[in-house]
Structure formats: structure tokens, C-alpha cells
C-alpha positions in Angstrom: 32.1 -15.3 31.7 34.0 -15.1 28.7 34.0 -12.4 26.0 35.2 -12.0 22.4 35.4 -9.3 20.0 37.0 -8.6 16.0 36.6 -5.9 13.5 37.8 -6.1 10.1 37.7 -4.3 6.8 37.8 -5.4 3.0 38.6 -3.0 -0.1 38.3 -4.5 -3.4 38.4 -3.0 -7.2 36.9 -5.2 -9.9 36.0 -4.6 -13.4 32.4 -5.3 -14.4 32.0 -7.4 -11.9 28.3 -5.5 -10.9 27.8 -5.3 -15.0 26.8 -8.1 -17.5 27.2 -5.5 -20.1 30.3 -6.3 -22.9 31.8 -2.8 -22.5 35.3 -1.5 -20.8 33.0 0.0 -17.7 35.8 1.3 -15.2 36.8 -0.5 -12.1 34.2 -0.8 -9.2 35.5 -0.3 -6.0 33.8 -1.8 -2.5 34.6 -0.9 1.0 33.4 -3.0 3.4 33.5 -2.6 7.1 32.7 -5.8 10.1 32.4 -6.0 13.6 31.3 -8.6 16.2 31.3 -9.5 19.9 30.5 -12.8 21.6 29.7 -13.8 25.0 29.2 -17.0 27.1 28.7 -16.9 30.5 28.3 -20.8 32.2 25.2 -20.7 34.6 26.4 -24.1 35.6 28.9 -27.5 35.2 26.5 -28.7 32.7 24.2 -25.0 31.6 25.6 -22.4 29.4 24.1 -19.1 27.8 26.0 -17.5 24.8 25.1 -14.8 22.6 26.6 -12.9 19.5 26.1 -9.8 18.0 27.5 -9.2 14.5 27.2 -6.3 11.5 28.7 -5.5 8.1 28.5 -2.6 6.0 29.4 -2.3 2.7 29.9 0.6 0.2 30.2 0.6 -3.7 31.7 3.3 -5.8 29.7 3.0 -9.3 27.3 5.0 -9.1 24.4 2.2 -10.6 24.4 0.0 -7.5 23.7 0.8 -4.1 24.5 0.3 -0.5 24.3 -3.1 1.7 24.0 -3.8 5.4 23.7 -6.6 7.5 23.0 -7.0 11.7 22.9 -10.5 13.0 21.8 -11.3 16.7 21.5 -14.8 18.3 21.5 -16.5 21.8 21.2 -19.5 22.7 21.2 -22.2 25.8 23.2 -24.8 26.2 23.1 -27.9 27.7 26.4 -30.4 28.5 25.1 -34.0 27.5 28.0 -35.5 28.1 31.7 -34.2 28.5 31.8 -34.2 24.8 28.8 -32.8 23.6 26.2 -29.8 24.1 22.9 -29.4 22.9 20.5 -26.5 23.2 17.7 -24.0 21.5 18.3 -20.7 20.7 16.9 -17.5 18.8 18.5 -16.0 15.6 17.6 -12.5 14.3 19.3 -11.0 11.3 18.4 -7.9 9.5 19.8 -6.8 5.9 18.9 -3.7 4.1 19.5 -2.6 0.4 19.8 1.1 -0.6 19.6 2.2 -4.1 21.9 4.4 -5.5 20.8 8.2 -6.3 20.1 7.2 -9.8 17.2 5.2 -8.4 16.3 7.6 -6.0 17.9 6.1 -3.0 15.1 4.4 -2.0 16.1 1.3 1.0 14.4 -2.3 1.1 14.9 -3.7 4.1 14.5 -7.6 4.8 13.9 -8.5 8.8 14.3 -12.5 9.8 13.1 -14.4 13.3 13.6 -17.5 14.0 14.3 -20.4 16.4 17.4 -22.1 15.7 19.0 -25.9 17.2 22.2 -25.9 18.0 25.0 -28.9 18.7 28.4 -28.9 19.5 30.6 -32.4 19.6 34.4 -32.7 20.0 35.5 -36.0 19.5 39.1 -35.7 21.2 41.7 -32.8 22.0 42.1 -32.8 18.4 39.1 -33.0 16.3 36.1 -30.8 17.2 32.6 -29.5 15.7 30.1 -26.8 15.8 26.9 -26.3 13.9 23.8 -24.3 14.0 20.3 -24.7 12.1 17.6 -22.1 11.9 14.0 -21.9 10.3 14.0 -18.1 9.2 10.5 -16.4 9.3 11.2 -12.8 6.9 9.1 -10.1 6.2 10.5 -6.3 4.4 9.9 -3.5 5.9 7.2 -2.7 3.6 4.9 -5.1 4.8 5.3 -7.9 2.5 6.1 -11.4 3.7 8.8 -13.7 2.7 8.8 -17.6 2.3 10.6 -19.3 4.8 14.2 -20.2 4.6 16.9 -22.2 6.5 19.5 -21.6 7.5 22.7 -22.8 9.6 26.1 -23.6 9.7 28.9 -26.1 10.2 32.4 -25.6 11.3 34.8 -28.9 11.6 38.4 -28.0 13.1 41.7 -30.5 13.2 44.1 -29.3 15.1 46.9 -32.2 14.3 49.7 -30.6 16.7 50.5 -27.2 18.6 51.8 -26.2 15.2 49.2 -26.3 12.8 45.6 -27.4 11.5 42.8 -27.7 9.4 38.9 -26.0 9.6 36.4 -26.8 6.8 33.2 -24.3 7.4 29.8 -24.4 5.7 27.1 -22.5 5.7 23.8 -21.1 4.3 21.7 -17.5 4.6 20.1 -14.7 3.1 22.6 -11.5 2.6 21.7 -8.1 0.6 22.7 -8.5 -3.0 25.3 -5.6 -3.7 25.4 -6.9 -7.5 20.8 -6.1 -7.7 19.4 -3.3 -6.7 16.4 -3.9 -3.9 17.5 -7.4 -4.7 18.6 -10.6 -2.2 20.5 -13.6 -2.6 20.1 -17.5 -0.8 23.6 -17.9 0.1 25.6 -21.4 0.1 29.4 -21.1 0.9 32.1 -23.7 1.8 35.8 -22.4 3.0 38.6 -25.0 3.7 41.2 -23.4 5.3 45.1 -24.1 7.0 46.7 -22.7 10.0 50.4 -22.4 10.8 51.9 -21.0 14.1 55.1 -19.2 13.6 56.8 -18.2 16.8 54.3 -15.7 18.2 52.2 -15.6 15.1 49.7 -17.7 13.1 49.7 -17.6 9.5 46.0 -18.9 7.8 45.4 -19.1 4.1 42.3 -21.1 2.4 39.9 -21.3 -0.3 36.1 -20.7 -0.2 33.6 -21.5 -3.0 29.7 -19.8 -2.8 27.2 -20.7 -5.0 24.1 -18.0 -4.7 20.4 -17.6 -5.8 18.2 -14.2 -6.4 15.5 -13.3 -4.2 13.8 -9.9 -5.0 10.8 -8.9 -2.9 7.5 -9.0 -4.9 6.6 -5.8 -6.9 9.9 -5.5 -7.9 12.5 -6.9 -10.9 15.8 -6.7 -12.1 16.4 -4.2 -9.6 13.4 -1.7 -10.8 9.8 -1.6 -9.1 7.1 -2.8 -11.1 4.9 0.4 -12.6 
């Protein structure tokens, strides 16, 4: 058995970054707060079960946008192929929630996903390895209302060239709260490449991530204000 855990925490002051309007709005401030644990526990020489719980919270000063959360849940079974590669099914559950500000009334949306979800693993030699997930999401809000479904997944490639350093390149695709839209969601699509360095007892990492995103409001509502 084998167990993992990491918290983090993000502040960040912007100016009109949640407003398209041309004016000198003061600086926006977002706190945002992560957690997650992992665990893996091998049945087996060849059978693994692993499973992951992560959430995010995130917190925005103006007072025209609102709240965001997000709790992801998955697990999976894994089975060795071969000494190089595992294969498996698994189940992926990920709930994100939007709360208006009081200005709106401080209503909440909240967006529920299910889904089974294929999962592969493949490392090619001590130095080059790969994980990736994929996931048909079936989505519903907590009023009632369906969603279409979406995919989503993700792909992780790691170099490690020596004991001193390497490379990671990660992909991946979901459906997160949209802090910028009130009520409002956004299809995600990010890529991250980043460097490691180990320097005596630490490691210093640095990279650069680009994410390209898409609206998704839940019907009734637009522009972040129900439909009268």
C-alpha cells in the first residue's frame, strides 16, 4: 500500500482580468486553496487498485463575481500486461459548483459528472515513462437539468535524462467552474511543459503552461444572469 498527499495555495491580484469593461476597475484579488490524497494498494504481481481524491476552492475579492469549487474522485483497476505496461477501467466523479456574489443574490449552480474512464500506463525504459487517462463525462446541475456529454482525460510524458534533472510535458482536458461568469462553466484544454533540477537536497521545477477554454452556461441562464 502506498499513499500520497499535497496541499497547496495560490493568491493572485490582477486588474480587469474578470472585466471586459475599458475602465481603471481596481485590482481583483483570488485566494485559492488545493488538497489531494492518493492511494494504490497492489492486490497482486500483476492486479492494482488506486484511487484519488482531490478539491480546490477558490475565493474572489470583487464583489461582481462569485465563488468556485471543485471535488474530483476516481478509482480505478489495473492490470500489468507486461512489465512495461498497465491497462485498466476505472470510475471518475468530479463535482464543481459556482456561487454568485451577493449582488446576484448568492444563488449556487452546481454541475455533477459520472463517468467510466480507460486508463494506460507505458514506461518505455528507466528513463522515459507515460500516463494517461480518458473519460466519457455524463453531467447534470443540481437543478435538474442535463448536460451534453463531454470527454475528458489526460496525458502526462516524463524524461528523466539523469539523477539530476528532467523533462514532463502534461495535457489535459475538463470541465471547471468559470470564476470569470457567474453560474457559468468552461471546457478546459491545457498543456504545461515543464524542467526539473535537483540541487543537493532540493529540486527546483519551473515551466510554462498554455490553456485555451470555451463557455458552457447551463440552459435558462446567460452572460452570467437567469433568463426572466
Amino acid at each position: 500500500l502506498s499513499l500520497s498527499a499535497n496541499l497547496g495555495c495560490d493568491f493572485d491580484r490582477q486588474n480587469n482580468n474578470y472585466s471586459s469593461a475599458a475602465t481603471t476597475a481596481p485590482g481583483v484579488e483570488t485566494s485559492s486553496f488545493n488538497s489531494g490524497v492518493s492511494a494504490r494498494y497492489r492486490v497482486s504481481s500483476k492486479t492494482s487498485l488506486t484511487g484519488n481524491f482531490s478539491q480546490s476552492v477558490s475565493t474572489v475579492s470583487t464583489g461582481n463575481y462569485g465563488d468556485t469549487s471543485s471535488y474530483t474522485l476516481a478509482t480505478a483497476a489495473l492490470w500489468k500486461y507486461s512489465p512495461l505496461t498497465e491497462i485498466g477501467p476505472g470510475v471518475h466523479y468530479l463535482f464543481n459548483s459556482n456561487t454568485a456574489p451577493s449582488t446576484f443574490g448568492g444563488a449556487q449552480i452546481g454541475r455533477s459528472s459520472l463517468g467510466p474512464t480507460f486508463n494506460l500506463n507505458y514506461k518505455l525504459d528507466v528513463k522515459v515513462s507515460m500516463t494517461s487517462q480518458v473519460g466519457l463525462d455524463f453531467s447534470r446541475y443540481d437543478n435538474g437539468q442535463s448536460a451534453d456529454p463531454t470527454i475528458s482525460g489526460s496525458l502526462g510524458l516524463n524524461y528523466q535524462a539523469s539523477p539530476l534533472w528532467g523533462m514532463n510535458l502534461a495535457l489535459a482536458r475538463n470541465v471547471q467552474a468559470d470564476p470569470t461568469n457567474v453560474w457559468g462553466f468552461s471546457q478546459n484544454n491545457s498543456l504545461r511543459l515543464g524542467y526539473n533540477r535537483k540541487l543537493l537536497r532540493s529540486t527546483l521545477s519551473f515551466g510554462a503552461s498554455y490553456q485555451a477554454s470555451s463557455s458552457i452556461m447551463p440552459a435558462g441562464v446567460q452572460n452570467g444572469r437567469p433568463n426572466s
